[in-house]
C-alpha positions as CSV (number, residue, x, y, z in Angstrom):
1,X,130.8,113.8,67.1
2,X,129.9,117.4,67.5
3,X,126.9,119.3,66.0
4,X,128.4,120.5,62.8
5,X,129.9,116.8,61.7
6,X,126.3,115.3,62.9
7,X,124.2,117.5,60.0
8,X,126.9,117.8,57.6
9,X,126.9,113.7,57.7
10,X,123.0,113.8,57.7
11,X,123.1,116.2,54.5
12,X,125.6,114.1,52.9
13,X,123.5,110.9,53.2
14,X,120.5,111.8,52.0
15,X,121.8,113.0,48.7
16,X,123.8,109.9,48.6
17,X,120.2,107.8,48.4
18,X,119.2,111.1,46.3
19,X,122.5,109.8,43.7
20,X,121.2,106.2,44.4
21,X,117.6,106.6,43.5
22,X,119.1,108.5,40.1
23,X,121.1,105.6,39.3
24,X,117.9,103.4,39.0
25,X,116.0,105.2,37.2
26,X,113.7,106.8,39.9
27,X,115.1,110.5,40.6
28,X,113.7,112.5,43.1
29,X,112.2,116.1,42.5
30,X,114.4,118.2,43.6
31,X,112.8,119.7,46.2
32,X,112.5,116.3,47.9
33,X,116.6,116.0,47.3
34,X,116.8,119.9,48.9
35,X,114.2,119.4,52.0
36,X,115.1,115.6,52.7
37,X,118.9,117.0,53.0
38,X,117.8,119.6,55.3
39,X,115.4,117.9,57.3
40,X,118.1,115.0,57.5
41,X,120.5,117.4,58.4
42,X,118.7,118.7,61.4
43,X,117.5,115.0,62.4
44,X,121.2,113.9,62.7
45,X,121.5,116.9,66.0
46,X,118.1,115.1,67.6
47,X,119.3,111.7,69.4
48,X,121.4,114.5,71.4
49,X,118.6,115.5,73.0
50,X,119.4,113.6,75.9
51,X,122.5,115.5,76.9
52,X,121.9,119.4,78.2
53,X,124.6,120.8,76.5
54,X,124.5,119.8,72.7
55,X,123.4,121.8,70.1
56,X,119.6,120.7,70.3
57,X,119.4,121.9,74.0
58,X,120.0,125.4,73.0
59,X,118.3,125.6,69.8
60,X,114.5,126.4,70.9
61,X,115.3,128.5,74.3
62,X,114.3,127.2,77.3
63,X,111.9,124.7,75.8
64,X,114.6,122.6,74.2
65,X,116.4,123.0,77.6
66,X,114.0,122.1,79.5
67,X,113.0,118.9,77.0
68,X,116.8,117.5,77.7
69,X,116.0,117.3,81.0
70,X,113.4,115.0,80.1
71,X,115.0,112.8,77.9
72,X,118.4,112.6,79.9
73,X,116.4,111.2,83.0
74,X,113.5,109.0,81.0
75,X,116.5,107.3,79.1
76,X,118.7,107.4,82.4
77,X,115.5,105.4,83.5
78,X,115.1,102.8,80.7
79,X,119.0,102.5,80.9
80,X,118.3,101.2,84.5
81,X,115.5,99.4,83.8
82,X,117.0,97.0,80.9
83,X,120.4,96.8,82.0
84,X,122.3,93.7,81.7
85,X,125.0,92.8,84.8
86,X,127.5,93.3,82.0
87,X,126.7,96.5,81.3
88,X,128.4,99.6,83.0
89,X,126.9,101.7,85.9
90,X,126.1,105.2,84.4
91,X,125.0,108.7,86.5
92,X,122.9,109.6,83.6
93,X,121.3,109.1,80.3
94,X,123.7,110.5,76.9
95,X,124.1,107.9,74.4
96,X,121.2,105.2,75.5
97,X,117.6,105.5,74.8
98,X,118.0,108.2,71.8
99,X,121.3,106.9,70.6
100,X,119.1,103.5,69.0
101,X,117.9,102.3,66.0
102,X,114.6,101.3,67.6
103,X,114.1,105.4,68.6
104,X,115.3,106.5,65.2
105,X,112.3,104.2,63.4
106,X,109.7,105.2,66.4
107,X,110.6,108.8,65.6
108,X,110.6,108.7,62.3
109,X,107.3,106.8,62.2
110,X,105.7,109.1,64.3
111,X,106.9,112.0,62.3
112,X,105.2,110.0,59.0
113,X,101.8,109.4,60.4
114,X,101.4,112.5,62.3
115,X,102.3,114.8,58.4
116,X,99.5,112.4,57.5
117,X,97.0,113.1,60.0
118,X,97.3,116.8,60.7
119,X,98.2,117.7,56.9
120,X,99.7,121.4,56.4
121,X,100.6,122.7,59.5
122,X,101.9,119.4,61.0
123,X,104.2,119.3,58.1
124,X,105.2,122.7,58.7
125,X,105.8,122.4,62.0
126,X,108.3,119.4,61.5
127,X,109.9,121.5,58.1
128,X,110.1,124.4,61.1
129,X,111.8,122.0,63.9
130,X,114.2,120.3,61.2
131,X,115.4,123.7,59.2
132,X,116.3,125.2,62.5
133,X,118.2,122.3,63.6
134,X,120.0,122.4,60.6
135,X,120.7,126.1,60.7
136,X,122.4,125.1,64.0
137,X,124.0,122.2,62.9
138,X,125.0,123.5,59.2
139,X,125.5,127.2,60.1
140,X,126.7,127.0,63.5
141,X,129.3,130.0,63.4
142,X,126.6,132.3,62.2
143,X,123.9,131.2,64.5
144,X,126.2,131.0,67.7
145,X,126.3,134.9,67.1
146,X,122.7,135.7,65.6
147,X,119.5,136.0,67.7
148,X,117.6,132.8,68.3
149,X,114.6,134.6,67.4
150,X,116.0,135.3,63.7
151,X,117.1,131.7,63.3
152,X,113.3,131.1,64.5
153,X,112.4,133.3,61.8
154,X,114.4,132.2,59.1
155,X,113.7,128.5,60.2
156,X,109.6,129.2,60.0
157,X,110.4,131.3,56.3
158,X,111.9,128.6,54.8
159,X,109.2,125.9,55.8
160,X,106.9,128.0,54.3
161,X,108.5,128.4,51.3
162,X,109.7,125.0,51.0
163,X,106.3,123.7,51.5
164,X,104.9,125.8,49.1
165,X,107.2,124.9,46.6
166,X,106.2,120.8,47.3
167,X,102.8,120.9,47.4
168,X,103.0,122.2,43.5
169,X,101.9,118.7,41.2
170,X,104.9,117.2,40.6
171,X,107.3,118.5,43.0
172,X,107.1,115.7,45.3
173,X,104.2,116.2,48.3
174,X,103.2,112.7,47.3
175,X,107.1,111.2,46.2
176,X,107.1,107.7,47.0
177,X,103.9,107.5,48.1
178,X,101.1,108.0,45.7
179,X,97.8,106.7,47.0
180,X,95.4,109.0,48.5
181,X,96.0,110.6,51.6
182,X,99.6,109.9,51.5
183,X,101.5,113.0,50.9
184,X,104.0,113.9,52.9
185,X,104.6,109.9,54.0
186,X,107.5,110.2,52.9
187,X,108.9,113.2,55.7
188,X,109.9,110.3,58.2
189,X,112.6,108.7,56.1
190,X,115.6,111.2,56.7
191,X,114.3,111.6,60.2
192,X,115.3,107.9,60.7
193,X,118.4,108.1,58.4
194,X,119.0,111.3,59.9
195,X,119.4,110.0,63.7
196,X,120.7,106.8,62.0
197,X,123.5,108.6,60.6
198,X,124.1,110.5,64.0
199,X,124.3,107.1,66.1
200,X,127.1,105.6,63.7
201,X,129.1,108.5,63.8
202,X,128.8,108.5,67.7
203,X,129.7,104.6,67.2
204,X,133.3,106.0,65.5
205,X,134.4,107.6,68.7
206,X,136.0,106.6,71.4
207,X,133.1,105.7,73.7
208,X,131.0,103.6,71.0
209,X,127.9,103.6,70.6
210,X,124.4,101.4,71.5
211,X,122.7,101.3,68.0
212,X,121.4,97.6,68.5
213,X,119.3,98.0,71.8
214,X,117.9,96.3,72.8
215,X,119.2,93.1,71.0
216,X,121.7,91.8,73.4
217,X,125.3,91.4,72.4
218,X,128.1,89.6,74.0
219,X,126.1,89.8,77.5
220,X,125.7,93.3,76.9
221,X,122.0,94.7,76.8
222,X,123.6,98.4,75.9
223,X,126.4,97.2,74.1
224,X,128.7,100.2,72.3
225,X,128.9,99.5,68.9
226,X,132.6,100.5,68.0
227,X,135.4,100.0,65.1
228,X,138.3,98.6,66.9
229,X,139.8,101.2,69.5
230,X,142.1,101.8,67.7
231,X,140.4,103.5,64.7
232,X,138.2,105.5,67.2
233,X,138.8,108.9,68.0
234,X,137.3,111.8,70.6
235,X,134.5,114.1,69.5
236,X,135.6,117.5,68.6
237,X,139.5,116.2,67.7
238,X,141.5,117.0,64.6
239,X,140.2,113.8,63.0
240,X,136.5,114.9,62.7
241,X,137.3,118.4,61.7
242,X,140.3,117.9,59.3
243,X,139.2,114.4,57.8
244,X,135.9,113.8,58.2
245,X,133.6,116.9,58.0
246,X,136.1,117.8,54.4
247,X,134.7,114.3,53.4
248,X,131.2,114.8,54.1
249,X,130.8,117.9,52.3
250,X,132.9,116.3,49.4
251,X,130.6,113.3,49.4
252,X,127.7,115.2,49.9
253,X,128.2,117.6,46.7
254,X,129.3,114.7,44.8
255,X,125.5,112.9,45.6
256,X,123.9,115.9,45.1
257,X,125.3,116.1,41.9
258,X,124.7,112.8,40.8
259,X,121.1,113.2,41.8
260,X,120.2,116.2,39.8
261,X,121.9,114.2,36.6
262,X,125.2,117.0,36.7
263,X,127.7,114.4,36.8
């Protein structure tokens, strides 16, 4: 899928659970439904940060440029390290390491503990990383032509804001996670459904995807997780953009709805 699909997807999953928590009985303040939509809106662009040209390479300038370097050749690496003799010779690292559920639960732990340990500005910073990615992901047309330094800056207003507006009592620093010491626990949940949400929409394209890594299946240590070809279709086609993204944003309004007890 391409960058717009990926955080529209993300969005649209975390007010589903948002519509699901609702339904038994344990809403979410809404700005955990608004900031767990945007930060799992921007999480669904990071397992692309493995390929040089995606959305997340150009997001942060040459930092985020240089950092898909990185990542291309240290999962390239692991790739080649773990393969099975089933599985394919490849020149380079898209969909392996990042594309997992096993990076998706590392990432989103780390995310957790480190909100924990370095309290306001490590939560700002990952509200700063996230809201930019969605900016990219959500706005795309508008950022394409704006100045990277205004998404910056509207990215770094709106974690301030936003994290002002959660640290008020009651409006969900501590949702989920009440004991002491614990706000903000919660931050790493639509990281990992974020890049969750990603790899099974990259799983729905033609070239599959290795969410199960590294449980082996059928001989296969990187094995693409897939409908049947059939139902597959090619990144950027008219199926994504005239089917798909129309039924995220239709399921996402729907669960966001639902959530804040409008429907």
């Amino acid at each position: 899928m391409m960058g717009p699909a990926h955080s529209l997807s993300g969005a649209a999953a975390w007010l589903g659970v948002g519509a699901a928590t609702a339904a038994a009985g344990h809403p979410m303040p809404w700005p955990v439904l608004v900031v767990g939509a945007l930060v799992c809106a921007g999480a669904a662009l990071a397992p692309d940060l493995d390929h040089k040209a995606a959305t997340i390479s150009r997001a942060f300038g040459p930092v985020s440029r240089i950092l898909c370097e990185i990542v291309d050749k240290l999962s390239y690496a692991v790739y080649q390290a773990t393969r099975k003799p089933g599985d394919k010779r490849r020149t380079g690292g898209h969909r392996t390491l990042t594309h997992t559920w096993l990076w998706a639960v590392v990432i989103g732990a780390g995310a957790s503990a480190l909100a924990v340990a370095g309290g306001r500005w490590a939560v700002l910073a990952i509200l700063f990383v996230h809201l930019v990615l969605a900016v990219e992901g959500l706005l795309w047309r508008a950022a394409r032509v704006s100045s990277d330094v205004l998404v910056w800056l509207l990215g770094a207003t709106s974690a301030w804001i936003l994290a002002g507006v959660l640290d008020q009592p009651g409006n969900g620093s501590d949702w989920l996670f009440t004991g002491p010491g614990q706000e903000y626990l919660w931050l790493g949940l639509p990281i990992v459904l974020g890049a969750l949400v990603h790899d099974i929409g990259d799983a729905l394209t033609v070239s599959g995807c290795p969410i199960l890594w590294p449980i082996p299946v059928a001989g296969k240590r990187w094995y693409a997780l897939g409908p049947p070809k059939a139902m597959r279709f090619r990144a950027g086609s008219w199926v994504e953009l005239k089917v798909l993204m129309p039924v995220f944003m239709i399921l996402g309004g729907v669960g966001g709805a639902s959530a804040l007890n409008v429907i």
